[in-house]
Backbone as numpy.savetxt, mean C-alpha at the origin, in Angstrom:
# Nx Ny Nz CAx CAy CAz Cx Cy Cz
-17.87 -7.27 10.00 -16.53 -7.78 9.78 -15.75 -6.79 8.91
-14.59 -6.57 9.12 -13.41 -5.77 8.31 -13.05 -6.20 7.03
-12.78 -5.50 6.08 -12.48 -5.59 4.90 -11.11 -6.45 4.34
-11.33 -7.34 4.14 -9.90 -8.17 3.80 -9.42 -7.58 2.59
-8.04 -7.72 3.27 -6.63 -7.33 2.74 -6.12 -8.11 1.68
-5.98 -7.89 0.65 -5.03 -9.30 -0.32 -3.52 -8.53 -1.06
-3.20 -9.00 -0.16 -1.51 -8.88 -0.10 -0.20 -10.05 -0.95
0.86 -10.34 -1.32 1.63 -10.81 -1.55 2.40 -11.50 -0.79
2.97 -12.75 -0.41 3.67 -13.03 -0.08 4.82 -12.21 0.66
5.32 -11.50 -0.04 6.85 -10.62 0.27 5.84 -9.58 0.79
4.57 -9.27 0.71 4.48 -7.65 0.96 3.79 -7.84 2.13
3.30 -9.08 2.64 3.04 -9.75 4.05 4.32 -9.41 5.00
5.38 -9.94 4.80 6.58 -9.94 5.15 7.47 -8.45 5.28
7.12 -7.87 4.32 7.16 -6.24 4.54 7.05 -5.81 5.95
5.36 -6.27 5.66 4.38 -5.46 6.58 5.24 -6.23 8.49
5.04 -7.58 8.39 5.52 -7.77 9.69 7.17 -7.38 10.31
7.87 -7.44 9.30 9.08 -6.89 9.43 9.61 -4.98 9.95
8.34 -4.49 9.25 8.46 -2.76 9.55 7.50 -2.82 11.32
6.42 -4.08 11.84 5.78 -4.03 12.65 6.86 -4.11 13.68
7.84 -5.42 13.53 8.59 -5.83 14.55 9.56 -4.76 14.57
10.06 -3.82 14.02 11.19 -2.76 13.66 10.50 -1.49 14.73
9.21 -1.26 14.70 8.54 -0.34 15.38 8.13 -1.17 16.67
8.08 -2.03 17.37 8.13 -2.59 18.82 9.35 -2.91 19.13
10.27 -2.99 18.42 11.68 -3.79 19.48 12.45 -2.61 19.06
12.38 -2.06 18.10 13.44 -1.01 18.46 12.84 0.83 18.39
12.06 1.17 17.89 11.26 2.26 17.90 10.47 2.87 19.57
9.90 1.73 19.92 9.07 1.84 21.24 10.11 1.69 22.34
10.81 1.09 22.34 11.96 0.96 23.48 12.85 2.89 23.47
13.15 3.21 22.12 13.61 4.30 21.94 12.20 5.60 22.61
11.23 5.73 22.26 10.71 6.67 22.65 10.28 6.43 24.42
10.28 5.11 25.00 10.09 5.16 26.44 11.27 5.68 26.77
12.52 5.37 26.10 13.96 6.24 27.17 13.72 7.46 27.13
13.20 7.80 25.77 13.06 9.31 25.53 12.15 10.47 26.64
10.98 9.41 27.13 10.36 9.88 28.09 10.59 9.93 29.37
11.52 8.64 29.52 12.09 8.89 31.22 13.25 9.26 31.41
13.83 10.03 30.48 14.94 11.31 30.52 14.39 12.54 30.34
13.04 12.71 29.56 12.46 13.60 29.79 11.67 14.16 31.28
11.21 13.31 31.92 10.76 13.07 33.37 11.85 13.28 34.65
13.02 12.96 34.09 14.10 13.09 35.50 14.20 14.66 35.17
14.48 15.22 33.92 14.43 17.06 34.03 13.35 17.87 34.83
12.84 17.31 35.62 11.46 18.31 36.44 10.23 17.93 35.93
9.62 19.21 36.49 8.30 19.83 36.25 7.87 19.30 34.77
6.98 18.53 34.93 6.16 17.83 33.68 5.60 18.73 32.93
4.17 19.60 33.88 3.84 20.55 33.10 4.39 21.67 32.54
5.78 21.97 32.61 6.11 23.02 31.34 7.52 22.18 30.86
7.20 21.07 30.39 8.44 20.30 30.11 7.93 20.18 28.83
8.80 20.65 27.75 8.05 20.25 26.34 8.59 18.90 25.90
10.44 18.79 26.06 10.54 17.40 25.59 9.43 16.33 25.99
8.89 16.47 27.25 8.29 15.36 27.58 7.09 15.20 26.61
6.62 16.39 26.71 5.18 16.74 25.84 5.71 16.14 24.75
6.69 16.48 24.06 6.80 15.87 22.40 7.39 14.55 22.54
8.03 14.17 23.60 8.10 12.20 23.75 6.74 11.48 23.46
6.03 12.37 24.44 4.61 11.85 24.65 3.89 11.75 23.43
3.78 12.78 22.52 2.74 12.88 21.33 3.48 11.95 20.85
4.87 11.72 20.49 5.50 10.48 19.23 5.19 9.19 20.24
4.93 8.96 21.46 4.83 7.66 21.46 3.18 7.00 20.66
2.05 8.39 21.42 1.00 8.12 20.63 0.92 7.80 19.62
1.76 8.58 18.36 1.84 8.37 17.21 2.24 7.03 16.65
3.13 6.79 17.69 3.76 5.45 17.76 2.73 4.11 17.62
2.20 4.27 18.82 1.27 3.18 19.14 -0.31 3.19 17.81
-0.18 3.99 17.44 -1.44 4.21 16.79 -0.48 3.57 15.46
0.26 3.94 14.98 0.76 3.04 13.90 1.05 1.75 14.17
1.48 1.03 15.07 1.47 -0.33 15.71 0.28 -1.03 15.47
-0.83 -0.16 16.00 -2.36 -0.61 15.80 -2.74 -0.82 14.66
-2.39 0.25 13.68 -2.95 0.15 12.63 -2.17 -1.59 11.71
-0.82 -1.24 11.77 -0.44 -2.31 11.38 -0.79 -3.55 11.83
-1.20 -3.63 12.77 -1.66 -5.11 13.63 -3.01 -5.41 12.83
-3.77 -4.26 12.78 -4.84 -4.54 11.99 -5.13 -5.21 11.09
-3.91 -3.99 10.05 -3.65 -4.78 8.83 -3.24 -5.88 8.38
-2.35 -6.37 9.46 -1.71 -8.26 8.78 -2.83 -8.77 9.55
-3.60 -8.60 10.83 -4.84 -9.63 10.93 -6.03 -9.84 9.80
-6.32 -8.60 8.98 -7.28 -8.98 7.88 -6.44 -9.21 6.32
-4.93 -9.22 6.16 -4.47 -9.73 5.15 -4.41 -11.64 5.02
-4.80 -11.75 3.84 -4.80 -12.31 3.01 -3.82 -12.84 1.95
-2.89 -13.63 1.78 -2.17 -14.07 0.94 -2.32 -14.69 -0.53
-2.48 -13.87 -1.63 -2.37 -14.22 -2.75 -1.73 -15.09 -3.63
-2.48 -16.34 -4.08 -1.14 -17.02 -4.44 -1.16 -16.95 -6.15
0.08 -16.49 -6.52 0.19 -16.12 -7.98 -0.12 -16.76 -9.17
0.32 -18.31 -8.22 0.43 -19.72 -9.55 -1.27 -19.79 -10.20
-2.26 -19.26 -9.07 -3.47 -19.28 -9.65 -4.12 -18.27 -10.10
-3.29 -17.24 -10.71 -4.27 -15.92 -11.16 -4.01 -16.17 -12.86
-5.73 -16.15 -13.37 -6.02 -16.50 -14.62 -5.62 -14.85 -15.52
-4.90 -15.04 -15.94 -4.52 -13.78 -17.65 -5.49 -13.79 -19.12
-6.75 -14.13 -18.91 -7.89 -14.22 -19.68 -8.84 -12.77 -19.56
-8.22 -12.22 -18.30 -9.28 -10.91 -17.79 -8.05 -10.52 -17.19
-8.14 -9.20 -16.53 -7.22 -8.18 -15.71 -7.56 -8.33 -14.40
-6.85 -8.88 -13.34 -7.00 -9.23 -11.92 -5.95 -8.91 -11.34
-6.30 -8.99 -9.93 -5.11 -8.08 -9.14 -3.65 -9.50 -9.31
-2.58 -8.47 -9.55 -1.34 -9.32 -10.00 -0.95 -9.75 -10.93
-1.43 -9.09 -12.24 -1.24 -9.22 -13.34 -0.88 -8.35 -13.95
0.01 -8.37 -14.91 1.01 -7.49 -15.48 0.34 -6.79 -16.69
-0.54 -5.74 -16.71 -1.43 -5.38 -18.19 -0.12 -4.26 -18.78
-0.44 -4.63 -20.12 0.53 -3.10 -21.38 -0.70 -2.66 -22.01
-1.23 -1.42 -21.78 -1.98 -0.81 -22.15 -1.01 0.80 -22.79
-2.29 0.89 -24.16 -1.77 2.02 -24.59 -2.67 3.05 -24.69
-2.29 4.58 -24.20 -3.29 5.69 -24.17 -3.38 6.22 -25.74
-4.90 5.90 -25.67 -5.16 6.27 -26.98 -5.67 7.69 -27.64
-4.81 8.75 -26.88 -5.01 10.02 -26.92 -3.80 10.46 -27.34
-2.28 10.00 -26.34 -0.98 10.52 -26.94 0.01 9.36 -27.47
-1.10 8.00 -27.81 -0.24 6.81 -28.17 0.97 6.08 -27.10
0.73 6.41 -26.17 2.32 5.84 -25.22 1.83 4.54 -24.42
2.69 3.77 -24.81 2.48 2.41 -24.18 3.08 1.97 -22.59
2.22 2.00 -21.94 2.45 1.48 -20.34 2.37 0.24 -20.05
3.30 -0.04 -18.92 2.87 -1.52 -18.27 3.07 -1.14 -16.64
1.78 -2.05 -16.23 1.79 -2.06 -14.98 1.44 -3.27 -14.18
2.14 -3.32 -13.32 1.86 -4.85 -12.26 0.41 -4.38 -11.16
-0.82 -5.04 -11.25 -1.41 -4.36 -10.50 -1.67 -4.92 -8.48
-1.49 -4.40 -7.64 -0.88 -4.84 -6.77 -2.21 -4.54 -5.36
-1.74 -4.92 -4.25 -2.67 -4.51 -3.37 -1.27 -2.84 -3.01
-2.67 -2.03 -2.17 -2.35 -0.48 -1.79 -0.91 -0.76 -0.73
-0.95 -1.73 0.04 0.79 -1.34 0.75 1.61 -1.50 -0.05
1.49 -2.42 -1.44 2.89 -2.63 -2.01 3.07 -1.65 -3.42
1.97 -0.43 -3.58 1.88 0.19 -4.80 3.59 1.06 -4.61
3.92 0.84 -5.93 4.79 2.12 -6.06 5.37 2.46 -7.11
4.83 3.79 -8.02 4.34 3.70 -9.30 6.48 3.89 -10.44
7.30 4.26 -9.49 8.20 3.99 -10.05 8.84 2.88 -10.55
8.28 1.10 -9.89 8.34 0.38 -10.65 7.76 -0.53 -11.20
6.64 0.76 -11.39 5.56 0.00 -12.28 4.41 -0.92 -11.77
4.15 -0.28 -10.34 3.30 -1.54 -9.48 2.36 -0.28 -9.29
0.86 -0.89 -9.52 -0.41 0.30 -9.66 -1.18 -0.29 -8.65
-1.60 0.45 -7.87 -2.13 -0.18 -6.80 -3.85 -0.23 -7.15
-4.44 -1.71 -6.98 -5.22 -2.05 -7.28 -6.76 -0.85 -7.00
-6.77 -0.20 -6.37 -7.56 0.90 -5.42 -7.94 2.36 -6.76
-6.71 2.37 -7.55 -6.62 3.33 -8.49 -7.54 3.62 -9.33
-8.02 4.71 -10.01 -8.26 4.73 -11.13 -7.92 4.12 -12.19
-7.08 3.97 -12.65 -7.08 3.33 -13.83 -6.77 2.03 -13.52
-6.18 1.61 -11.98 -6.32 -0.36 -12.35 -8.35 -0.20 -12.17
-9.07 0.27 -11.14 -10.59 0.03 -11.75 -11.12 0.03 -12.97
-10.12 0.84 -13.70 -11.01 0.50 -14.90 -10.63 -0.70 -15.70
-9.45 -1.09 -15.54 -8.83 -2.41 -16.03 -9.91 -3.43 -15.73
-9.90 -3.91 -14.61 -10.42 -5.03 -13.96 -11.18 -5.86 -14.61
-10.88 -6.89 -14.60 -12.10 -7.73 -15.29 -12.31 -7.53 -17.39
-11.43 -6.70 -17.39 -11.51 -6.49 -18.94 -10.35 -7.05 -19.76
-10.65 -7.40 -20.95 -9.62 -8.46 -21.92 -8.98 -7.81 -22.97
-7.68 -8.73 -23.03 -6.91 -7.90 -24.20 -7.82 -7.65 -25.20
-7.25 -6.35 -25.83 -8.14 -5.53 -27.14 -9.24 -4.79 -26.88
-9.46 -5.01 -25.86 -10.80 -4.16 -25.35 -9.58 -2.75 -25.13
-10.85 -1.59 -25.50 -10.71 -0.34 -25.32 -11.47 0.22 -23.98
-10.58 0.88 -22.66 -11.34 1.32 -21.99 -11.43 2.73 -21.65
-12.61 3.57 -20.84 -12.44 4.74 -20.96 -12.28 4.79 -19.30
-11.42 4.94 -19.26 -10.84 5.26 -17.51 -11.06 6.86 -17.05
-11.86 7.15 -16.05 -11.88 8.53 -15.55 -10.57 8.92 -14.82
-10.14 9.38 -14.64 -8.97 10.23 -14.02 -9.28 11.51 -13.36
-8.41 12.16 -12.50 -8.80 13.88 -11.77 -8.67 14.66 -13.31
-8.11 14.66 -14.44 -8.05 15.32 -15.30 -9.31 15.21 -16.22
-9.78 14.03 -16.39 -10.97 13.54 -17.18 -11.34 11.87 -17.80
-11.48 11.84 -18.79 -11.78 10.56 -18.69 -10.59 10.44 -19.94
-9.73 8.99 -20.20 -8.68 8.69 -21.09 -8.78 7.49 -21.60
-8.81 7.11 -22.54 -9.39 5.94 -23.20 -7.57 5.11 -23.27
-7.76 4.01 -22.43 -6.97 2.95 -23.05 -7.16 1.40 -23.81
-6.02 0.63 -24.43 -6.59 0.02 -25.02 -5.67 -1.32 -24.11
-5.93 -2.45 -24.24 -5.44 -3.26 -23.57 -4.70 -4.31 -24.41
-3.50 -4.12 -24.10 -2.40 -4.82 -25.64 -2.01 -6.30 -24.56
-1.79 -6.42 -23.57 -1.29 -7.78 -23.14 -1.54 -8.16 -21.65
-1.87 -8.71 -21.38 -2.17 -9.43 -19.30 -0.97 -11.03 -19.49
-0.15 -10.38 -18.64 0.77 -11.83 -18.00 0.62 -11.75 -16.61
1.37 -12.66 -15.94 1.52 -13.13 -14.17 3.12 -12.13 -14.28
């Protein structure tokens, strides 16, 4: 069995909204693209056609993938995530205890990460090292640079 997805409400809705955007209007666009490419001749040295062709693949293979993905997502519901420990959807302020700077981050599932506002996608380095750990605890999170010790100042919803 496939790895379930735990997604958000809105980031469910994302996901089916960019799906239906790429079948009703994306896929309709690259079939015209191909049978205007096809009325110009000779297939084999026709490149538009050749490059219709590779973007529809590309096409369909992202379709797939997305289909995938909302069949093994999972809907998170917020009203029940406990702020006693660090779990996905919870808002931790942690401070690096190397250059003192205080962060906050919402920690999220991987489609809805996006670190400009502050949403860390659960998959990360440093939300793993969060996980499951309580305010005041000090953790030492590895990173590509090395390992960085934070400390854990607050968990809300």
């Amino acid at each position: 069995m496939s790895e379930v997805l735990y997604v958000t409400e809105v980031g469910l809705q994302k996901l089916k909204e960019e799906l239906d955007q790429l079948r009703t209007v994306e896929r309709p666009a690259i079939s015209k693209l191909i049978a205007e490419a096809r009325d110009k001749g000779d297939l084999s040295e026709n490149a538009e056609y050749a490059a219709a062709k590779e973007a529809q693949g590309m096409l369909e293979m992202k379709i797939s993938k997305l289909d995938d993905i909302i069949a093994r997502s999972r809907i998170i519901d917020g009203s029940k995530i406990d702020t006693t420990t660090v779990r996905i959807l919870n808002k931790v302020k942690i401070r690096n205890k190397v250059n003192n700077t205080i962060m906050e981050y919402q920690l999220v599932p991987e489609s809805e990460a996006n670190l400009k506002i502050g949403k860390l996608a659960i998959s990360s380095p440093i939300a793993q090292g969060l996980i499951g750990k309580k305010v005041g605890q000090i953790v030492q999170v590895k990173v590509p640079s090395g390992i960085i010790p934070f400390e854990i100042i607050a968990i809300s919803v």
